[in-house]
C-alpha positions as CSV (number, residue, x, y, z in Angstrom):
1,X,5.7,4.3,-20.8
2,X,8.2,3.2,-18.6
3,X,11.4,1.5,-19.1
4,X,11.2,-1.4,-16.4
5,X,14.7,-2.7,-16.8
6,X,14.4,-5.8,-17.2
7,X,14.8,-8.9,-16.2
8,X,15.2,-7.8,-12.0
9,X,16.5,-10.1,-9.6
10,X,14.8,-10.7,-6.0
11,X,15.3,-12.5,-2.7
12,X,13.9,-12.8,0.4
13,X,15.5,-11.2,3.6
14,X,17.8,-13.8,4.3
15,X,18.6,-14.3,0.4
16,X,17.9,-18.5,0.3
17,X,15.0,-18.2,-2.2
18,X,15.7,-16.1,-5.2
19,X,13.2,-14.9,-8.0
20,X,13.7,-13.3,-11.2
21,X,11.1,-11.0,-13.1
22,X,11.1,-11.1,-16.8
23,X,8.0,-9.0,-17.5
24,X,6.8,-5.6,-16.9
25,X,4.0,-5.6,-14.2
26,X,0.1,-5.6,-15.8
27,X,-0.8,-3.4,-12.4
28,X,0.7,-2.2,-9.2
29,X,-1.1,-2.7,-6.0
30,X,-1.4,-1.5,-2.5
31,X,-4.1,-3.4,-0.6
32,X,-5.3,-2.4,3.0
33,X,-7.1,-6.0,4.3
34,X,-7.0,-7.1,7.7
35,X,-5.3,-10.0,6.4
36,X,-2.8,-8.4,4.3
37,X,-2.2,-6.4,7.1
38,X,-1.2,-9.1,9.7
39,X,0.9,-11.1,6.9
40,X,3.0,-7.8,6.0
41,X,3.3,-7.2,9.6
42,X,2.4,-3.7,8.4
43,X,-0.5,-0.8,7.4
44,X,-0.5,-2.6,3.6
45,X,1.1,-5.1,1.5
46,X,2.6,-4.2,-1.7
47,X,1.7,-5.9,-5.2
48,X,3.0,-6.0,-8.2
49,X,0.9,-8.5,-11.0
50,X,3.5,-10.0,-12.9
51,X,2.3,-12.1,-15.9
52,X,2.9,-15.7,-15.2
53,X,5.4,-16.4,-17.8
54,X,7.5,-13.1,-16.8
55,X,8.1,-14.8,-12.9
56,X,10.5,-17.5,-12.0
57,X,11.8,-19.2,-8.7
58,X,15.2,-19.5,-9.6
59,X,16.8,-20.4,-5.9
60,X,15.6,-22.2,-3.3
61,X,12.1,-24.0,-2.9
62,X,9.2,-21.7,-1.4
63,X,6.4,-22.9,1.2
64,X,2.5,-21.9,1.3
65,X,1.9,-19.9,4.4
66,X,-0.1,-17.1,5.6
67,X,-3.8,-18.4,4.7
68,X,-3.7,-22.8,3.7
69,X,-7.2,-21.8,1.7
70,X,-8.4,-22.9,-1.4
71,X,-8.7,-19.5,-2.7
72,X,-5.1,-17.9,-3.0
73,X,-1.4,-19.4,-2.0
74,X,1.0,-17.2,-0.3
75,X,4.6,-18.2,-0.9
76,X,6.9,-17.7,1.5
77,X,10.9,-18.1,2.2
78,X,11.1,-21.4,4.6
79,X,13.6,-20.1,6.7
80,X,13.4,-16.4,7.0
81,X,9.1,-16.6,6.4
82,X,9.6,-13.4,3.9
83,X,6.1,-13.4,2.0
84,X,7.4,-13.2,-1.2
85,X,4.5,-14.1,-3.7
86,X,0.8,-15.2,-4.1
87,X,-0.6,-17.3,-7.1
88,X,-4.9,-16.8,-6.8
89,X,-6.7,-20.2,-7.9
90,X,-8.0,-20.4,-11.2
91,X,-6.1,-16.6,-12.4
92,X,-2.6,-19.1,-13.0
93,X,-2.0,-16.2,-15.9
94,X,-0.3,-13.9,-13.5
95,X,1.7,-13.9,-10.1
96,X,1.4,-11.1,-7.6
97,X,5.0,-10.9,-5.9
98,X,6.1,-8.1,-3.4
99,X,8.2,-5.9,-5.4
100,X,10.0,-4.7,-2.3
101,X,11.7,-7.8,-3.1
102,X,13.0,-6.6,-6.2
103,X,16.0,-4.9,-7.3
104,X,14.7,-0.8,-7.7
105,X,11.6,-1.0,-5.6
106,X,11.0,2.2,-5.5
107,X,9.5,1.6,-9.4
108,X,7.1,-0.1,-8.3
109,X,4.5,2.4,-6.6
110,X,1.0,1.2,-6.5
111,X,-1.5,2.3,-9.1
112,X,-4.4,1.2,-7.1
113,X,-5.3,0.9,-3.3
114,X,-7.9,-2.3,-2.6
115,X,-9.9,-2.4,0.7
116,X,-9.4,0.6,1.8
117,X,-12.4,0.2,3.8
118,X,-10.8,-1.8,6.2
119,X,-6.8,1.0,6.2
120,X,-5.9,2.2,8.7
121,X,-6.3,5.5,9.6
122,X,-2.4,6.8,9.1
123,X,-2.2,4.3,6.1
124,X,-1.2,6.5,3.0
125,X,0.1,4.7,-0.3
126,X,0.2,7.8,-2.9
127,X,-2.0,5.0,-5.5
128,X,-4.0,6.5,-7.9
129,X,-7.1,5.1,-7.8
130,X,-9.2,3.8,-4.6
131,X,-11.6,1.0,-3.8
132,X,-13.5,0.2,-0.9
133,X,-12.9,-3.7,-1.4
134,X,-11.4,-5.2,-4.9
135,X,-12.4,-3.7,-8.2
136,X,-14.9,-5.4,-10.1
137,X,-13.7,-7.9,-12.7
138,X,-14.6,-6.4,-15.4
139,X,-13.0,-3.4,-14.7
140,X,-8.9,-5.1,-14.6
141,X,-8.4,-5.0,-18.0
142,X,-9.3,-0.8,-18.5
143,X,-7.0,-0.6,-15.4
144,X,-3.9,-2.2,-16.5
145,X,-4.5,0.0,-20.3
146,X,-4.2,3.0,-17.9
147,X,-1.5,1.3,-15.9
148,X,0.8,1.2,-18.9
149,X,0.0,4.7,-19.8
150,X,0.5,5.6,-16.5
151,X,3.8,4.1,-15.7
């Protein structure tokens, strides 16, 4: 099991919203979406499912971006437009945040790849296990038991 050092400290790019991270992650993530792609500005976004009462804003006041939906909210730094977390309605028991934020983000490497139907060609994350879109619900929980014993 690994040790994750914490609580870690995070900021967006231009450092005016600051988070801290009080519990290890339940899963790391890599997903390939179209729309994760064009918010990341990149081949994938990086995840890291951080139980709700392990996540704080402890600077500066975030704004929804990226998709104004019902289904998720993507947080973002108002002034630099750093994505720096997403809350999914109606899952409020955990946070995904973008661990590149994070002090030591090379600990975070993901432990699953999610549409990978839709990567890009080049795209290569090192993740464990693949899925063509998300996994199914019922499989999260066997997933983070191997995440722990993986990490």
């Amino acid at each position: 099991m690994m040790d994750w050092k914490l609580p870690r400290q995070g900021a967006c790019r231009c450092g005016r919203v600051k988070i801290t991270v009080s519990a290890a992650p339940l899963v790391t993530m890599a997903c390939h979406c179209t729309g994760c792609q064009k918010m990341s500005s990149s081949a994938y976004s990086l995840s890291a499912a951080i139980p709700a009462e392990g996540f704080a804003v402890t600077e500066g006041e975030p704004v929804i971006g990226g998709l104004h939906g019902a289904d998720a909210h993507h947080y973002f730094c108002s002034h630099c437009m750093s994505w720096m977390f997403t809350k999914a309605e109606g899952m409020d028991w955990f946070v995904n945040v973008r661990p590149t934020l994070l002090e030591g983000a090379g600990d975070f490497a993901p432990y699953i790849e999610t549409w990978v139907g839709e990567k890009l060609p080049f795209a290569e994350t090192g993740a464990v296990k693949s899925y063509e879109a998300l996994p199914p619900m019922e499989d999260y929980e066997g997933l983070m038991k191997e995440f722990r014993e993986w990490g």
